[in-house]
N, C-alpha and C positions, 0 to 999 in steps of 0.2 A: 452421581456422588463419587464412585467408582475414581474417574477422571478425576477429577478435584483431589481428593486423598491422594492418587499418585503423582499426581505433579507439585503438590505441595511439598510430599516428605520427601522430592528430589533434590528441590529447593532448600528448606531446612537445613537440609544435610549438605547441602552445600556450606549451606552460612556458619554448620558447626563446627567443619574444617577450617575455617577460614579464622573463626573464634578460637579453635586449639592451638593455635599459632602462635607463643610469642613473639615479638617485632621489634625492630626501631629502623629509625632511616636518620642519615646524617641532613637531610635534605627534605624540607616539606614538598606540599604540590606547589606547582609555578605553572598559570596559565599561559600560555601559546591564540595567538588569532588564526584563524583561518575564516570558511567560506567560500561561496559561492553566489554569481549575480549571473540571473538568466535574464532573457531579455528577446521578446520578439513582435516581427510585423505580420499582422495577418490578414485579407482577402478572400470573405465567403459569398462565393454567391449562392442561395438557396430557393426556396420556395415561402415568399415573402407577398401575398396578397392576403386579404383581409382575412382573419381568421386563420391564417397558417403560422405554423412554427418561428419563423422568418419575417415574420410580419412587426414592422414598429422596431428593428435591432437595426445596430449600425451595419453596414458593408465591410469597413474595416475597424480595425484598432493594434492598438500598442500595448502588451502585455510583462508585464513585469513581474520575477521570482528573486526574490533574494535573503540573502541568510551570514549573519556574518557567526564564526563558532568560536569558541573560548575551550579549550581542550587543555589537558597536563596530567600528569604522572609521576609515580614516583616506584621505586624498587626499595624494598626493606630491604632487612639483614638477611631476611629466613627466605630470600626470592620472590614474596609474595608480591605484586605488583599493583599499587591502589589508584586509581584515577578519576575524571569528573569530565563532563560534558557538557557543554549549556550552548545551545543554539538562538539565536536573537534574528526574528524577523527582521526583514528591510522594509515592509512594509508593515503595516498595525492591521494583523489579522481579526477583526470585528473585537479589539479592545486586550485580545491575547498577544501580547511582543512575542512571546518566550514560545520557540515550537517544543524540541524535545531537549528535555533537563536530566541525565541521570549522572549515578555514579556507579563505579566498576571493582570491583577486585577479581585480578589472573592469578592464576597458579598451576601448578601439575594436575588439580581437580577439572578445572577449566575456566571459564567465568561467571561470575554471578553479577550483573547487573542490576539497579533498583532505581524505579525515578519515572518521569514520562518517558515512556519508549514506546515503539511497536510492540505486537506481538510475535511470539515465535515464529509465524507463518510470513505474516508479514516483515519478519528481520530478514530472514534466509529465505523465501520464495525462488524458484527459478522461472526464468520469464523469455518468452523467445526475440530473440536478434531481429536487426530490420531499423529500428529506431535510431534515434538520436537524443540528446541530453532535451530537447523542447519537441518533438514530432516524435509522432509514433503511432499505428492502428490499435494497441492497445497500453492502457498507462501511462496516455502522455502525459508531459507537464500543461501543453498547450490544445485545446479540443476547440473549433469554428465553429462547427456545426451545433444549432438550435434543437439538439435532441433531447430527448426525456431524462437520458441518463449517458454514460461514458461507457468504455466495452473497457473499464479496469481488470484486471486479471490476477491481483494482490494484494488480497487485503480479510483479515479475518472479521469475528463477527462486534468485534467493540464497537458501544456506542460512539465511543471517540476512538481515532484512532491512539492519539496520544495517552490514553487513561495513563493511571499512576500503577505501576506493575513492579513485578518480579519476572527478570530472565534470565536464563542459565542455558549456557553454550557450553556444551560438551567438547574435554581435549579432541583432537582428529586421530582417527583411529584405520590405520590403512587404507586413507582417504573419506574416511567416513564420519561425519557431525551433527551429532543431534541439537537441538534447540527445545525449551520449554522454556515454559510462561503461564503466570498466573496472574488475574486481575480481580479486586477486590470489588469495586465499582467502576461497570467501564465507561460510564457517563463522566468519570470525576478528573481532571488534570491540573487546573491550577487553583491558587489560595481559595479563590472565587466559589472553587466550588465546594470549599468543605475538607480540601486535602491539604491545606497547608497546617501549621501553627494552628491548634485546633481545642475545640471545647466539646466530646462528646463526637460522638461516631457519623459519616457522612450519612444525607436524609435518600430512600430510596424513592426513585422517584417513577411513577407511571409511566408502564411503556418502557421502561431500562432494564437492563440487564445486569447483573453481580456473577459473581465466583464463577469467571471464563476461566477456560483452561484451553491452550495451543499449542503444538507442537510437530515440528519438521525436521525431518530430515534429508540431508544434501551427500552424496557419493561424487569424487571426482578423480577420474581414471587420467592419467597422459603417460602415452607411447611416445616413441622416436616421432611419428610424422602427423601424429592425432590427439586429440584429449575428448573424454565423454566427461557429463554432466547430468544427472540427475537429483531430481528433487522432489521428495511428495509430504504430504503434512496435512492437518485437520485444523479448525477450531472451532469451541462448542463454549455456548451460553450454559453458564450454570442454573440460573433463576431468575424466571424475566415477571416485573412486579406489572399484576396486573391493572386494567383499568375499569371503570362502571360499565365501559360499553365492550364491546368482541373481545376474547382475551385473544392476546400472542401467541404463536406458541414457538420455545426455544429455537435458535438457531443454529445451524451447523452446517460450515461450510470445508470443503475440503479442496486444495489446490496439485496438480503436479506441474513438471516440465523437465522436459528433456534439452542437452543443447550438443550440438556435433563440431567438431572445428575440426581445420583440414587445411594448414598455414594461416593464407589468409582467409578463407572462407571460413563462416560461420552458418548454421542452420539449425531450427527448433521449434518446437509446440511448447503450447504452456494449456492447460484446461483448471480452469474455476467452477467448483458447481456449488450453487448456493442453496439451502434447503431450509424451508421457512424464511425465507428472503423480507423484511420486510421494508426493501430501496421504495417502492411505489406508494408505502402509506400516505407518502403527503399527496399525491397526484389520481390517487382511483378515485372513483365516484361513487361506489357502490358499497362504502364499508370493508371491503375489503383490505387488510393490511398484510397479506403475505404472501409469497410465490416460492414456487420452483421454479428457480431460474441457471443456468451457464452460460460461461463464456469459456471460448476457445483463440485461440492468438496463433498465426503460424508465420516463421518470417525467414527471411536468410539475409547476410551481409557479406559484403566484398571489401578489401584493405589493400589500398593498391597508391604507395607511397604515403603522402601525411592526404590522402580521400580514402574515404568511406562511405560506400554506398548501399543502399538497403533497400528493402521492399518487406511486406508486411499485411497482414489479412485477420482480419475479427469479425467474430461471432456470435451476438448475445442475444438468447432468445429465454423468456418469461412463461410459462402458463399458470393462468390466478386462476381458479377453479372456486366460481360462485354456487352458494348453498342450493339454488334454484334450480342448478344445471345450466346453465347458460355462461361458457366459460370464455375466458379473454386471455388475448394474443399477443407475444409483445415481439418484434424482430426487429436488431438492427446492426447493420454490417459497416463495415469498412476497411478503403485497400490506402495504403500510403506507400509512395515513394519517397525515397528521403537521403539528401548527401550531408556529408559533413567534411568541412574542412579543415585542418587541423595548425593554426597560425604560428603556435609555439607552444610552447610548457604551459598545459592550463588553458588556453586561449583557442575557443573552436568560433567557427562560422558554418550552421547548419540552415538547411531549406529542407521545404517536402511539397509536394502535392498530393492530397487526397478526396477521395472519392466517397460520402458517408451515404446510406439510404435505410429508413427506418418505416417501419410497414407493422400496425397494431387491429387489431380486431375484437369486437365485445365489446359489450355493456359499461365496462371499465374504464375505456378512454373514450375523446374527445377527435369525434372521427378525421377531425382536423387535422390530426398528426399521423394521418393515412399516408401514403407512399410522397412521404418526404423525402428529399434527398438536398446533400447539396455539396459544392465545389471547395477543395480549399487550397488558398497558397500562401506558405510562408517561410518569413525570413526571419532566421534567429542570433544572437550569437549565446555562447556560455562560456563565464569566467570563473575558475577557481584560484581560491590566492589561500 
């Protein structure tokens, strides 16, 4: 509760500066297009005989990301700066067009944000190098591999990531900026669910979560020949509504990462550690719905004209700890190499190969998904306009 009260009357007090303010602008908002279209070929060979992972899934396919964004702003008299955001899918995400929708007031306070967004950890996160805009050992956009789950490394504890929230970004303070975030229900992001134009307060719903609270903060040092990077942050389930059968229990997850640069060289770790984790609910067998889980990421990258080349290494490992004592194992790695080449302004052409293998034990899984491993290669491009 603690948590919740302070990150709310951050908030607040944000928004009461922002109200003490009077204003005008000779000029409304005026939206701007922008966007992004990813786009890639990929090549997995796995472990594909009856009953495995791999089994019954194509060899290849063709993946597609796309987002066109409507953005504008405007500056008052008083400096205040008021603006709006709307992201529109390129494809029809299971009936959701709209990713993330907010709007913004800046000032000398800092920003307060309001609308579907991330959460503080996941806005600001630090994440290690190696990657490319589609390929990555952790975080990609694009994953081959027939595994349980992704070795993500960003991402706090909302049901959705988009819920409908409150974020406030702190001025930069000798390189230093905090982030907080509050979510009301983090199951809820569009009209659909109860958050739009509304009659009566959203329904809470079994197994969800309400009144998250997250917050990160990010330090960034540059020298004459170097810049350092760090970042670390929490986020924690306020009240997660129970069910008839096992109850939940709250979640809280906490991420850092460090990143080193050195001209063109870059290098860093990122560590996620997840506590009451409950990714596996839909997949255990045994009633169990929660873990102690991490992930770790470590990577470097080289800039050598309009190439850049990377490499990249993940580590997420699970323990579900059954009432009976009979506890279950979850391991699964991955190395990527990855180039990108750089066409023009906006216009990349990236590849990778990597290497995934995932190894589970217990009562829990499905011993199928025993020392899986498999191959991958692919071809991407990514445009921003």
């Amino acid at each position: 509760m603690r948590r919740i009260l302070l990150g709310s009357t951050a908030l607040i007090g944000a928004g009461l500066v922002i109200a003490s303010q009077p204003a005008s602008a000779a000029d409304g908002i005026k939206l701007g297009v922008g966007g992004y279209f990813r786009t890639a070929y990929m090549v997995v060979f796995d472990d594909d005989s009856e009953g495995e992972p791999g089994n019954e899934t194509n060899t290849d396919g063709v993946f597609s990301d796309a987002e066109i964004h409507f953005t504008g702003s405007t500056v008052l008299d008083n400096g205040l700066e008021v603006g709006a955001r709307i992201e529109l899918e390129g494809e029809d995400d299971d009936g959701d067009q709209i990713d993330e929708a907010w709007i913004y007031f800046s000032g000398g306070f800092g920003e307060l944000r309001v609308g579907s967004i991330d959460d503080a950890l996941g806005t600001m996160c630090v994440f290690a190098p190696g990657g490319t805009t589609n390929f990555s050992a952790y975080s990609p956009n694009q994953w081959g591999a027939n595994t349980l789950t992704s070795n993500s490394i960003c991402f706090g504890v909302d049901d959705v990531g988009d819920s409908q929230k409150l974020l406030y970004l702190s001025p930069i303070f000798s390189g230093f900026q905090l982030a907080l975030s509050y979510v009301p229900s983090s199951d809820k992001e569009t009209h659909g669910d109860g958050v739009g134009a509304h009659l009566g307060m959203p329904t809470n719903v079994d197994g969800t979560s309400r009144h998250n609270v997250s917050a990160y903060g990010v330090y960034n040092y540059e020298a004459e020949n170097w810049w350092l990077q760090v970042g670390a942050g929490g986020s924690w389930e306020g009240n997660v509504e129970q069910t008839a059968g096992p109850d939940r229990e709250e979640s809280d997850f906490y991420q850092t990462g460090i990143l080193l640069g050195f001209g063109d060289f870059q290098v860093g770790a990122s560590f996620n550690y997840f506590n009451d984790d409950d990714l596996f609910s839909a997949t255990l067998e045994n009633g169990d719905v929660t873990a102690d889980r991490w992930v770790l990421g470590v990577g470097a990258s080289y800039t050598m004209d309009v190439w850049t080349f990377g490499i990249g290494y993940s580590l997420n490992e699970a323990d579900i700890e059954n009432e009976g004592g009979d506890d279950s194992e979850f391991t699964l790695q991955r190395a990527v190499i990855t180039a990108n080449y750089n066409l023009g302004p906006g216009i990349d052409i990236d590849g990778a190969i990597g290497y995934t293998w995932q190894d589970v034990s217990g009562p829990d899984f499905d011993e199928n998904a025993d020392n899986y491993d498999a191959v991958e290669i692919g071809i991407g491009t990514a445009i921003t306009f």
